[in-house]
Backbone atoms as SQL, in Angstrom:
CREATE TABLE atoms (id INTEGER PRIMARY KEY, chain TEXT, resi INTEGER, resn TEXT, atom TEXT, x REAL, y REAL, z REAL);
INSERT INTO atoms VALUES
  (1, 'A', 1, 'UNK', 'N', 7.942, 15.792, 12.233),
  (2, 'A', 1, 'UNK', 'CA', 6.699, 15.094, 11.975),
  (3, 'A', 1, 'UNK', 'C', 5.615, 15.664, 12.888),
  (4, 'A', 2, 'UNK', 'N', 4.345, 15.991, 12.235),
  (5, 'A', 2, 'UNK', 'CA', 3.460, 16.705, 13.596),
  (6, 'A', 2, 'UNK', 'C', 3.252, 15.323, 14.340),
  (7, 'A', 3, 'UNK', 'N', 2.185, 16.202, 15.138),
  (8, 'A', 3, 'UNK', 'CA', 1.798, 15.621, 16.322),
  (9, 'A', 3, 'UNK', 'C', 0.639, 14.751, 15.981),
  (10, 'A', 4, 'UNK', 'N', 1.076, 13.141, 16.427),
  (11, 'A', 4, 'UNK', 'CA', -0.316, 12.248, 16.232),
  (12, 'A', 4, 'UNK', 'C', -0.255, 11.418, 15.052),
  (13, 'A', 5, 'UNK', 'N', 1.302, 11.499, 14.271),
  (14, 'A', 5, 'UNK', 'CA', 1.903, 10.533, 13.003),
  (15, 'A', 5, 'UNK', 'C', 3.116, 9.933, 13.354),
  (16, 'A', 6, 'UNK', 'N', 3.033, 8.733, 13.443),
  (17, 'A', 6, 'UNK', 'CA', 4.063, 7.847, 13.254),
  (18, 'A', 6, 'UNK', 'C', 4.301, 6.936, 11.670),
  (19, 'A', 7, 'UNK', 'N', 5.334, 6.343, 11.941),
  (20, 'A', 7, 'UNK', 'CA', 6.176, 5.501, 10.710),
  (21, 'A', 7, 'UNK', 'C', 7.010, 4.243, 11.658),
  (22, 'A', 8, 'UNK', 'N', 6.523, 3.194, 10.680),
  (23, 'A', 8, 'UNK', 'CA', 7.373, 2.075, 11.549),
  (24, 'A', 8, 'UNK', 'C', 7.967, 1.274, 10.481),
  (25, 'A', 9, 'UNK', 'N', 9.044, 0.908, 10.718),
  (26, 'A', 9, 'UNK', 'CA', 9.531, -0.299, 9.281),
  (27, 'A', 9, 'UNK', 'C', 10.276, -0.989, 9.736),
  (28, 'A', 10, 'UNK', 'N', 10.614, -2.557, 9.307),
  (29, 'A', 10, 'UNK', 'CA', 11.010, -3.431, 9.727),
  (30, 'A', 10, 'UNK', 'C', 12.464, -3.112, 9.156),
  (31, 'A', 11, 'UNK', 'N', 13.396, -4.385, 9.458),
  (32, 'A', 11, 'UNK', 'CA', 14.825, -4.030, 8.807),
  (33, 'A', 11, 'UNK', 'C', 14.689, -4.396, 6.895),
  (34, 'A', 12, 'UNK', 'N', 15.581, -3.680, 6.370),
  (35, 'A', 12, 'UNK', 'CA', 15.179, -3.943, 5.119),
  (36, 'A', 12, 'UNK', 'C', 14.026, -3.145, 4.770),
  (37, 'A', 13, 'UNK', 'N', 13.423, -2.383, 5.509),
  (38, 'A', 13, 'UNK', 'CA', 11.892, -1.609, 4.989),
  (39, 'A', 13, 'UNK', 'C', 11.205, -2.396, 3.889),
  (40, 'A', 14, 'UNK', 'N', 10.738, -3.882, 4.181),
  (41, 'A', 14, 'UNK', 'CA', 10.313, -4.679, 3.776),
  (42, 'A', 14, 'UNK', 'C', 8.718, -5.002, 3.691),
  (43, 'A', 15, 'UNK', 'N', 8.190, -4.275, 5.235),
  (44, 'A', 15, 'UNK', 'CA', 7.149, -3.598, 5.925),
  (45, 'A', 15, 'UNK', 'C', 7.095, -2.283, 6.562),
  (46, 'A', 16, 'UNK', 'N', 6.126, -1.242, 6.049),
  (47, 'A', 16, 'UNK', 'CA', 5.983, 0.072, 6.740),
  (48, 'A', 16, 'UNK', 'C', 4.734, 0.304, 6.992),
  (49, 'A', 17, 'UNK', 'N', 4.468, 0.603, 8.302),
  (50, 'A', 17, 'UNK', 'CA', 3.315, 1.219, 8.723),
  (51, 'A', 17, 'UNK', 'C', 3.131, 2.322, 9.005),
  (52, 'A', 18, 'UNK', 'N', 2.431, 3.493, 8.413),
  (53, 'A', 18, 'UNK', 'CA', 2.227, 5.044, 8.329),
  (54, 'A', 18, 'UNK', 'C', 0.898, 5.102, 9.636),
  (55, 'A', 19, 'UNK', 'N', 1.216, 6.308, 10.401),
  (56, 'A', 19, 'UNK', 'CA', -0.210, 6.055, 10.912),
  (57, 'A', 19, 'UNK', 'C', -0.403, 7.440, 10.967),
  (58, 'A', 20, 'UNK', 'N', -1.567, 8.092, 10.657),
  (59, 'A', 20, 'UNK', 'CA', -1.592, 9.295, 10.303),
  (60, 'A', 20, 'UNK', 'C', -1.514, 10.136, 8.792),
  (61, 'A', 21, 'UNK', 'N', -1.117, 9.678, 8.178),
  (62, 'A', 21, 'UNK', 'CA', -0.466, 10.271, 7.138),
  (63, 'A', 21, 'UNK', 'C', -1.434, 11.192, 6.316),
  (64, 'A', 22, 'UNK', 'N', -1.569, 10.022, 5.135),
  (65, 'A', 22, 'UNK', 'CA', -2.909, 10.207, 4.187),
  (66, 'A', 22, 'UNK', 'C', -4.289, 9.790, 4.532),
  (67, 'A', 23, 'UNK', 'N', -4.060, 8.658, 5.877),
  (68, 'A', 23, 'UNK', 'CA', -5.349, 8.102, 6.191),
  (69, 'A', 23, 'UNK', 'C', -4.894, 7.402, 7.255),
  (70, 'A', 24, 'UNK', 'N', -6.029, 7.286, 8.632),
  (71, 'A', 24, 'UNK', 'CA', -5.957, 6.716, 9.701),
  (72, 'A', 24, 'UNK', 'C', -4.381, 5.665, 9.927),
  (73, 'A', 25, 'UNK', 'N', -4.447, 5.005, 8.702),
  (74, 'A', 25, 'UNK', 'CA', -3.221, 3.664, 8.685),
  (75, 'A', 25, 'UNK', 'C', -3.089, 3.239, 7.246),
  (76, 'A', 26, 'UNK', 'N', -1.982, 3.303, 7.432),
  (77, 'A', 26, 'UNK', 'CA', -1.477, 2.727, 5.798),
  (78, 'A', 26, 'UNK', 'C', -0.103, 1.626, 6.422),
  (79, 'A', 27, 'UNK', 'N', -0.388, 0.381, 5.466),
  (80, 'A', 27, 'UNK', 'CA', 0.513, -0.210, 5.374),
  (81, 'A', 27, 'UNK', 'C', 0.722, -1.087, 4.111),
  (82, 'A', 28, 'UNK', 'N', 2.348, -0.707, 4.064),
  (83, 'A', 28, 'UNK', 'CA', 3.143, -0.942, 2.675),
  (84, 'A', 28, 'UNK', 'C', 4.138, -2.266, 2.963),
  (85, 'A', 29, 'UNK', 'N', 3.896, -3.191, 1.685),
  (86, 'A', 29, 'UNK', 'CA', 4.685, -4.611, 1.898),
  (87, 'A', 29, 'UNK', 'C', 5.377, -4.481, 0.976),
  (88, 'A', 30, 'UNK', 'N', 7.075, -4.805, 0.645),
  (89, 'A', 30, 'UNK', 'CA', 7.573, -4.839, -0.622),
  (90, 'A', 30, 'UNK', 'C', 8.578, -6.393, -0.416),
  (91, 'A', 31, 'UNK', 'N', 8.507, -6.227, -1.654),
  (92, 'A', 31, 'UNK', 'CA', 9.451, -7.315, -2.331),
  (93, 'A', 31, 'UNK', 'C', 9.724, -7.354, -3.939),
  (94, 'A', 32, 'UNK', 'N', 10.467, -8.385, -3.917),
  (95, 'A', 32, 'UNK', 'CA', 11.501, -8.198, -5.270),
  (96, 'A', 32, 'UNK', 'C', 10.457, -8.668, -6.344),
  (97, 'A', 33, 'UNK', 'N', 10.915, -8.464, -7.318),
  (98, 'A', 33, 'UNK', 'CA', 10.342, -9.602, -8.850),
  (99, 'A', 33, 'UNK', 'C', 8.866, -9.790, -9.007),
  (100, 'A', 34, 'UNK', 'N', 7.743, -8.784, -8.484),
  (101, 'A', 34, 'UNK', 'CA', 6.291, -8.883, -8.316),
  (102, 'A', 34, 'UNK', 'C', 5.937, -10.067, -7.510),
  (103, 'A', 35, 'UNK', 'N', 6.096, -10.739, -6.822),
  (104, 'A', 35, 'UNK', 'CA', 5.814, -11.892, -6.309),
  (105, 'A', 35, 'UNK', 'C', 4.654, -11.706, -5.219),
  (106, 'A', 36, 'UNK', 'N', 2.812, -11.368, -6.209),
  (107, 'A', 36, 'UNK', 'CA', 2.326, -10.938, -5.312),
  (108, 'A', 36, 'UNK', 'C', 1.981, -11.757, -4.567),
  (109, 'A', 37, 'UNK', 'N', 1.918, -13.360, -4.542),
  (110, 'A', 37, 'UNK', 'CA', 0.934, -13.954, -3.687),
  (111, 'A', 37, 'UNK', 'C', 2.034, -13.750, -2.354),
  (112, 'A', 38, 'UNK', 'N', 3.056, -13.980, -2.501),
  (113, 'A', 38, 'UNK', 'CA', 4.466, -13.523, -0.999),
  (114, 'A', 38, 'UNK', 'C', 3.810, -12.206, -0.519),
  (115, 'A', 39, 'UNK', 'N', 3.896, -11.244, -1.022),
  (116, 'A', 39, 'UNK', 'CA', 3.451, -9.939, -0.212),
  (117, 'A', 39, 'UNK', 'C', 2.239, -9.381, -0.215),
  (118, 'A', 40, 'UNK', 'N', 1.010, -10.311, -0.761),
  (119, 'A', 40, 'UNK', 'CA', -0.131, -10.549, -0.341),
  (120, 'A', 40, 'UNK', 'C', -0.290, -11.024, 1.327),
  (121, 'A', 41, 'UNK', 'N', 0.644, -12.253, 1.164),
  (122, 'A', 41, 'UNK', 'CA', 0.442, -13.397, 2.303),
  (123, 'A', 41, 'UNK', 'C', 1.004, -12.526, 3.635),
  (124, 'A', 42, 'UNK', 'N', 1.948, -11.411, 3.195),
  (125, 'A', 42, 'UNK', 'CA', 2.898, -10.854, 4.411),
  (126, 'A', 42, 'UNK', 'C', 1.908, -9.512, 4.398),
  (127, 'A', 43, 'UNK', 'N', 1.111, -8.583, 3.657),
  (128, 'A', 43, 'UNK', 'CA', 0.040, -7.970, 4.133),
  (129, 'A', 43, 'UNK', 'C', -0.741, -8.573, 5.253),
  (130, 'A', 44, 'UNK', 'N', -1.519, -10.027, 4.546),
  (131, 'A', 44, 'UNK', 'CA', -2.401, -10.662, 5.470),
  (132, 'A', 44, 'UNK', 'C', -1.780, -10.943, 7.180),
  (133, 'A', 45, 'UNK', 'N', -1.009, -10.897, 6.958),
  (134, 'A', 45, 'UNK', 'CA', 0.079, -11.355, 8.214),
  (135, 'A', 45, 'UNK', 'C', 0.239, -10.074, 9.443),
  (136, 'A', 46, 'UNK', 'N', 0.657, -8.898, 8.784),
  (137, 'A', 46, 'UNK', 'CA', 0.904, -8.043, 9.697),
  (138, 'A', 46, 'UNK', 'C', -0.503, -7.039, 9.644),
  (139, 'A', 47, 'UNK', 'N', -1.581, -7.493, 9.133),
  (140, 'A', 47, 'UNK', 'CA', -3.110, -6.710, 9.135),
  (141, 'A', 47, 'UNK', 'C', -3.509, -7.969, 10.115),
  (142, 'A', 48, 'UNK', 'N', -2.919, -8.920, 10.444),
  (143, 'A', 48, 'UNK', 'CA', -3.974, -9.892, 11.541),
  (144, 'A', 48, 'UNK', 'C', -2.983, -9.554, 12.794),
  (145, 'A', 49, 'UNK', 'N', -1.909, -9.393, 12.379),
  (146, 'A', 49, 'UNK', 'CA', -1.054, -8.908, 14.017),
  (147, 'A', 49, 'UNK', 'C', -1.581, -7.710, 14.234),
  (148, 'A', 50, 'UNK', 'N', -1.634, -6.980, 13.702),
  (149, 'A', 50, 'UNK', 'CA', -2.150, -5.287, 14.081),
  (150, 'A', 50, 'UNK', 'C', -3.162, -5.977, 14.979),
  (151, 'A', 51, 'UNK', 'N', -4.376, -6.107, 13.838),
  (152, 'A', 51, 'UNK', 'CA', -5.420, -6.263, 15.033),
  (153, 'A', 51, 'UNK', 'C', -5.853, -7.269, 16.054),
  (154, 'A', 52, 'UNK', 'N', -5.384, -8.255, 16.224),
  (155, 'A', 52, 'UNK', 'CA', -5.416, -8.501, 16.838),
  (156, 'A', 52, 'UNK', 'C', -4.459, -8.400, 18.425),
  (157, 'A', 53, 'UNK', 'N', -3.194, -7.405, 17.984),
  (158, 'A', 53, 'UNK', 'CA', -2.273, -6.754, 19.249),
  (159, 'A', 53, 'UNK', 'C', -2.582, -5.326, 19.798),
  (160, 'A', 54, 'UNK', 'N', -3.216, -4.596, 18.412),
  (161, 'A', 54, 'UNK', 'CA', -3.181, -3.272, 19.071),
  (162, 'A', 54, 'UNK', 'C', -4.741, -3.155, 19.187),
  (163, 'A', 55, 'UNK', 'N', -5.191, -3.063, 17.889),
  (164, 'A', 55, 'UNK', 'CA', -6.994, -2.878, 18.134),
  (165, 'A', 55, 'UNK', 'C', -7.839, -3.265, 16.859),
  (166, 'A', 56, 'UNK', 'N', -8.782, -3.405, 17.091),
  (167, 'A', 56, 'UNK', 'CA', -9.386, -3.770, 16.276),
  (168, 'A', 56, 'UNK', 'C', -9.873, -2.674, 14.704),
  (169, 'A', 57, 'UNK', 'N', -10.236, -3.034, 13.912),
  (170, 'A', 57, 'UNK', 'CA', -10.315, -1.842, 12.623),
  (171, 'A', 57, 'UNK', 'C', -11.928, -1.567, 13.015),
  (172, 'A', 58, 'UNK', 'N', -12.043, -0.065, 12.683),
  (173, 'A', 58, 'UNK', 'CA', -13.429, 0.609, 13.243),
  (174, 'A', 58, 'UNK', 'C', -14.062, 0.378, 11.552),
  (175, 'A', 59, 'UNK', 'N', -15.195, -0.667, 12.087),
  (176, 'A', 59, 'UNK', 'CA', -15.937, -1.101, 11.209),
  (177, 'A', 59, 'UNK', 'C', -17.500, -1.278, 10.979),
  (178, 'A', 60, 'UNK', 'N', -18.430, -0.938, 10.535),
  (179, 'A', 60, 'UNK', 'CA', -19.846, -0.766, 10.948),
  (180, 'A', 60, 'UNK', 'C', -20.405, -1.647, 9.226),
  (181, 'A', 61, 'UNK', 'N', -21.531, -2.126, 9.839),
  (182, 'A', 61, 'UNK', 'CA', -22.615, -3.282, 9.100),
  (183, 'A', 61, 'UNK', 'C', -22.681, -2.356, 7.845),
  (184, 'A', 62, 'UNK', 'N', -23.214, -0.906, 7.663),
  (185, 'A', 62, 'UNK', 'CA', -23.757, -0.239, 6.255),
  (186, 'A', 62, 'UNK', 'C', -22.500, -0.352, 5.812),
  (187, 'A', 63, 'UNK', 'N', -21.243, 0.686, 6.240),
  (188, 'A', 63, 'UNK', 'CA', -20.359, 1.377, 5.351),
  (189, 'A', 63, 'UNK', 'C', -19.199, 0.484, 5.288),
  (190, 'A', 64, 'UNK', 'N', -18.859, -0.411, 5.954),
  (191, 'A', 64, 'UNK', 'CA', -17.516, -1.700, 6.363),
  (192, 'A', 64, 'UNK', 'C', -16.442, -0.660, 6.913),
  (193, 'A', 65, 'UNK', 'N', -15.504, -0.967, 6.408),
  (194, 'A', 65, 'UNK', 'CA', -14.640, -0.132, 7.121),
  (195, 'A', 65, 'UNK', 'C', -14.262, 0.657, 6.810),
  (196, 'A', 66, 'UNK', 'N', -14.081, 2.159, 7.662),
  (197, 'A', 66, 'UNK', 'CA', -14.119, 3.906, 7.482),
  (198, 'A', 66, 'UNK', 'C', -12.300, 3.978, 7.682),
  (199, 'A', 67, 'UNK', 'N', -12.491, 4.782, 6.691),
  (200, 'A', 67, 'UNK', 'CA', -11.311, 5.427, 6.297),
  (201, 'A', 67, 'UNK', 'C', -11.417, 7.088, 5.977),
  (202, 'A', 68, 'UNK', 'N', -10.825, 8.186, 5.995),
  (203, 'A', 68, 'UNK', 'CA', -10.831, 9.348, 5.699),
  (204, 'A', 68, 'UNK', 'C', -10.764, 9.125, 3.833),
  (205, 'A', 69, 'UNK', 'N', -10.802, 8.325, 3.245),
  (206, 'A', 69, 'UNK', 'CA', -10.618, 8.267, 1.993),
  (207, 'A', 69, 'UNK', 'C', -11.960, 7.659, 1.400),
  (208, 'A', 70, 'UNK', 'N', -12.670, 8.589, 1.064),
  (209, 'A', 70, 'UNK', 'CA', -14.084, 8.185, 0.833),
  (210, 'A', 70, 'UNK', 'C', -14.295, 6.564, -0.896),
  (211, 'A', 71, 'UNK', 'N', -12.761, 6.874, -1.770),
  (212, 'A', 71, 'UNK', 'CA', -12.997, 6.325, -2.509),
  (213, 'A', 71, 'UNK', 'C', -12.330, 4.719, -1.721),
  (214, 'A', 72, 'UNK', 'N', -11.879, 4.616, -0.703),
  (215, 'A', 72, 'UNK', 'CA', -11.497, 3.630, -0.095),
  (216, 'A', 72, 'UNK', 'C', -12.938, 3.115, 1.123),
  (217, 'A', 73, 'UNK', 'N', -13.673, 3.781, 0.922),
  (218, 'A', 73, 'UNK', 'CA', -15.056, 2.952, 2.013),
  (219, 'A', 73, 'UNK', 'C', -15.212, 2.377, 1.805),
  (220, 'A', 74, 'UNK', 'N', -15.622, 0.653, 2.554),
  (221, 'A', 74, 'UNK', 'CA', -16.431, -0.228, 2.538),
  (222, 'A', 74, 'UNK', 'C', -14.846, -1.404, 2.886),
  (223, 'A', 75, 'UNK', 'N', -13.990, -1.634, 1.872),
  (224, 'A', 75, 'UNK', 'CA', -12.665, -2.617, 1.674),
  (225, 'A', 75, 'UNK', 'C', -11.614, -1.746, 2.584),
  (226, 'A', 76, 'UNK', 'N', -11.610, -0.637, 2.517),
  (227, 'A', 76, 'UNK', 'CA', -10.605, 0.522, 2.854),
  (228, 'A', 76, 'UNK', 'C', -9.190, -0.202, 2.105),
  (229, 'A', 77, 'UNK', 'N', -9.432, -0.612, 1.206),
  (230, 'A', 77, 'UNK', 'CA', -8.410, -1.340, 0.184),
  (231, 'A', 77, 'UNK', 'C', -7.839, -0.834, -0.877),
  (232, 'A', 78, 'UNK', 'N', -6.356, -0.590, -1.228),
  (233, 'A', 78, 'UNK', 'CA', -5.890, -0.232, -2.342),
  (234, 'A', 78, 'UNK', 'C', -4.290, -1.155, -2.506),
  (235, 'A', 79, 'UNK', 'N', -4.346, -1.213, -4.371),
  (236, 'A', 79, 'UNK', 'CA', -3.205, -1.514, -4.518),
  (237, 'A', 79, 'UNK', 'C', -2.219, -0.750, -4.943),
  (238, 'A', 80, 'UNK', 'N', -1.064, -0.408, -4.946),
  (239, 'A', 80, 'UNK', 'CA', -0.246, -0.209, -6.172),
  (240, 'A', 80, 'UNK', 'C', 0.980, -0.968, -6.808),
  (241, 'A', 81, 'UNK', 'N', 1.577, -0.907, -8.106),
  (242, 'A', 81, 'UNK', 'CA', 2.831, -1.669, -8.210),
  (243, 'A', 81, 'UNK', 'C', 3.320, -0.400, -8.763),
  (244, 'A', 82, 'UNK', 'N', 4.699, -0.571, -8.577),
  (245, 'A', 82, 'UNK', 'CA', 5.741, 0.088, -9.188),
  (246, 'A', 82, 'UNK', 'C', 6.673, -0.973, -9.839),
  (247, 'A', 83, 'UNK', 'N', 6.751, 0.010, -11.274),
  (248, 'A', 83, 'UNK', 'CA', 7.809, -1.034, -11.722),
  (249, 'A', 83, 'UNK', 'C', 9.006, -0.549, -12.541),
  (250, 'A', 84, 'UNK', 'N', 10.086, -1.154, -12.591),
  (251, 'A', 84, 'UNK', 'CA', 11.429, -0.791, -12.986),
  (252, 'A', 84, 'UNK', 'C', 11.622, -1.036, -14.096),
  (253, 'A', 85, 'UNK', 'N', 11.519, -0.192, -15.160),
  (254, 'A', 85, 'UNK', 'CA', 11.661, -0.773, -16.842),
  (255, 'A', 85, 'UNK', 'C', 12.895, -0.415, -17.444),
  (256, 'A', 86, 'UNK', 'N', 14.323, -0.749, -17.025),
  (257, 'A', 86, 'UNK', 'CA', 15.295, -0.562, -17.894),
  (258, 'A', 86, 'UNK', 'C', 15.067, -0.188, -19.346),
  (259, 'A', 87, 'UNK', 'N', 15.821, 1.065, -19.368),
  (260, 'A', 87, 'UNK', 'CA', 16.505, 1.161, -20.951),
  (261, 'A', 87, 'UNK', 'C', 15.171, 1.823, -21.618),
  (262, 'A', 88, 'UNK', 'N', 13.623, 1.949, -20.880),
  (263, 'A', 88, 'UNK', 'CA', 12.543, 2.434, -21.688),
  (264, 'A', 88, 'UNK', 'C', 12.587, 3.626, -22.244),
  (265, 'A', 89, 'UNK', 'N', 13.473, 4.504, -21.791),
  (266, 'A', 89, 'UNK', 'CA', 13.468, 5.938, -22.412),
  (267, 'A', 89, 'UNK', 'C', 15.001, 5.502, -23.484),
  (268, 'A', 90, 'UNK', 'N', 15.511, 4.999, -23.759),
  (269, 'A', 90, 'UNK', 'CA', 16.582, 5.030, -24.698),
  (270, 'A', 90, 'UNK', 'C', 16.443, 5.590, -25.962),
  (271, 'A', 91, 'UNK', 'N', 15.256, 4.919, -26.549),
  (272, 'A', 91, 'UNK', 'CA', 14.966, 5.559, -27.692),
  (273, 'A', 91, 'UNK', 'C', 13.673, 5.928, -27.607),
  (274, 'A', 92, 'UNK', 'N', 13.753, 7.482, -27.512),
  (275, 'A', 92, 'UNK', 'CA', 12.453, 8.318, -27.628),
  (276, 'A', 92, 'UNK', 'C', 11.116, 8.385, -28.662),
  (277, 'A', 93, 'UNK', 'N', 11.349, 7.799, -29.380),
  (278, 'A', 93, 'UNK', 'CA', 10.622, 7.573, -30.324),
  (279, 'A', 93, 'UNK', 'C', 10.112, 6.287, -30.292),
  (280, 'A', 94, 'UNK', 'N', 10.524, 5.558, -29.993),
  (281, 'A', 94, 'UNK', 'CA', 9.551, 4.168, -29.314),
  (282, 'A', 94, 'UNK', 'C', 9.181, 4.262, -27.983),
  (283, 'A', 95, 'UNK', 'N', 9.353, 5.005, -26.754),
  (284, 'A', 95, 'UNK', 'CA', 8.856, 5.540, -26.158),
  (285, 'A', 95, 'UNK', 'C', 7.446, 5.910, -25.850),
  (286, 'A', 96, 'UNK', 'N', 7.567, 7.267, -26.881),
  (287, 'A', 96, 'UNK', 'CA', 6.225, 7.835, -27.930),
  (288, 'A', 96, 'UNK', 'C', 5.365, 6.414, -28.492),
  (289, 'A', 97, 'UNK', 'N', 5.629, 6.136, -29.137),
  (290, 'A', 97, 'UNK', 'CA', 4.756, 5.248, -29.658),
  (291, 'A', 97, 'UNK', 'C', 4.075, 4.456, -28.455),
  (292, 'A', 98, 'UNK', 'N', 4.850, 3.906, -27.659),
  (293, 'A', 98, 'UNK', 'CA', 4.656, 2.627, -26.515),
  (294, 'A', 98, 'UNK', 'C', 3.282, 3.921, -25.751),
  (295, 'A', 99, 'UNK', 'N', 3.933, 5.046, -25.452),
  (296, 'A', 99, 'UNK', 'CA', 2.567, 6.147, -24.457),
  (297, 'A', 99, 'UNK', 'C', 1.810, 6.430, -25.406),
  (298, 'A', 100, 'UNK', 'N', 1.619, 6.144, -26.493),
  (299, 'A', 100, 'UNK', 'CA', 0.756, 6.905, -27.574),
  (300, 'A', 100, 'UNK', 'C', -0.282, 5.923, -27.234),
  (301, 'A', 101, 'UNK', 'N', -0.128, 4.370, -26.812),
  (302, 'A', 101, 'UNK', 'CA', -1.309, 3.344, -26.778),
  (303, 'A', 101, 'UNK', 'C', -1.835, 3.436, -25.481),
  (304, 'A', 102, 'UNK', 'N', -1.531, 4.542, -24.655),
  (305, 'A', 102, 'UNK', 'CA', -2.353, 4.067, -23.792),
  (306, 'A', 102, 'UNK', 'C', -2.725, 5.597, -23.260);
């Protein structure tokens, strides 16, 4: 790993904090069955321990908060889901159809 990136995760890698990576700090919450308001609430949780244990987020009145990710200025906010769709490639041809709509 170079110099000046860390990775931290709880047991279960339930919580991971990247620092360095793609951007100043990234942190990833997971859990089972989409249950976002749970790993909403456990984002909110370990973004108020950060700062208030290690430091505060570098934040200014025009731009809110700076990130190396210009489409992340102002919220420095992103989501993603991943999701597990059994059996979707089985039959290729409904497949096709299902990617054809979107």
């Amino acid at each position: 790993m170079p110099h000046g990136r860390a990775v931290w995760h709880s047991n279960g890698n339930a919580v991971k904090v990247i620092v360095n990576d793609e951007d100043h700090l990234r942190i990833e919450v997971d859990g089972p069955k989409a249950d976002i308001p749970t790993l909403y609430k456990r984002l909110v949780q370990v973004t108020n321990h950060m700062e208030n244990k290690v430091q505060k987020y570098q934040r200014t009145k025009r731009l809110g908060y700076l990130t190396t990710d210009p489409a992340k200025l102002g919220t420095s906010f992103s989501c993603e889901m991943h999701m597990i769709i059994p059996q979707l490639a089985v039959d290729l041809t409904k497949l096709k159809v299902v990617a054809e709509k979107f």
